[in-house]
C-alpha positions, 0 to 999 in steps of 0.5 A: 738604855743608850748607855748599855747599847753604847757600852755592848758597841764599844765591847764588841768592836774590842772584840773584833779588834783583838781577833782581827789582830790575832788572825792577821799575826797568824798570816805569813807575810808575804804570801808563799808563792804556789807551787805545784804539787809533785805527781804521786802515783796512786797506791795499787790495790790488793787483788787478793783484798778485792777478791775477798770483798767480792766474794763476801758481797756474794756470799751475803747475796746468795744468803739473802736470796736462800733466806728468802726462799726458805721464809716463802715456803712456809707460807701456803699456796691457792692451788689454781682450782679453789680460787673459784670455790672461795665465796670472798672472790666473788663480792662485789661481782655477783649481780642482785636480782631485779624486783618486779615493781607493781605498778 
């Protein structure tokens, strides 16, 4: 049981080894110094791309909203007067009569 733990030890620092040397091969040696990058201007946006953007944002906007307004019409509306005459508004709200209790 040693044997294998001691054998997966030796394995895995071989391991760590040969990366650690890779890794640092790869490294320059020395160091470059930083330096600053140079000032670049931003590239100007297309006016005309913006436009169009926008007014597609706007049409699909403006699509949305018909769409709805076309869907709610198909759906009926209470008119004012019959919400009284519905007997399901009232449940709940009507009282129940007391009953004389003979005693």
């Amino acid at each position: 049981m040693n044997e294998n733990q001691t054998k997966n030890d030796d394995v895995a620092n071989n391991v760590d080894r040969l990366l650690t040397s890779y890794f640092q091969a790869q490294m320059p040696n020395p160091w470059p110094t930083w330096q600053s990058p140079e000032a670049q201007t931003p590239p100007r946006r297309r006016s005309r791309w913006l436009s169009l953007t926008r007014f597609a944002v706007a049409a699909s906007l403006a699509g949305l909203l018909a769409a709805y307004l076309a869907l709610a019409g198909f759906f009926p509306r209470e008119a004012p007067g019959k919400l009284n005459d519905d007997p399901s508004r009232h449940i709940g709200k009507t009282r129940v009569p007391s009953v004389p209790s003979d005693r």
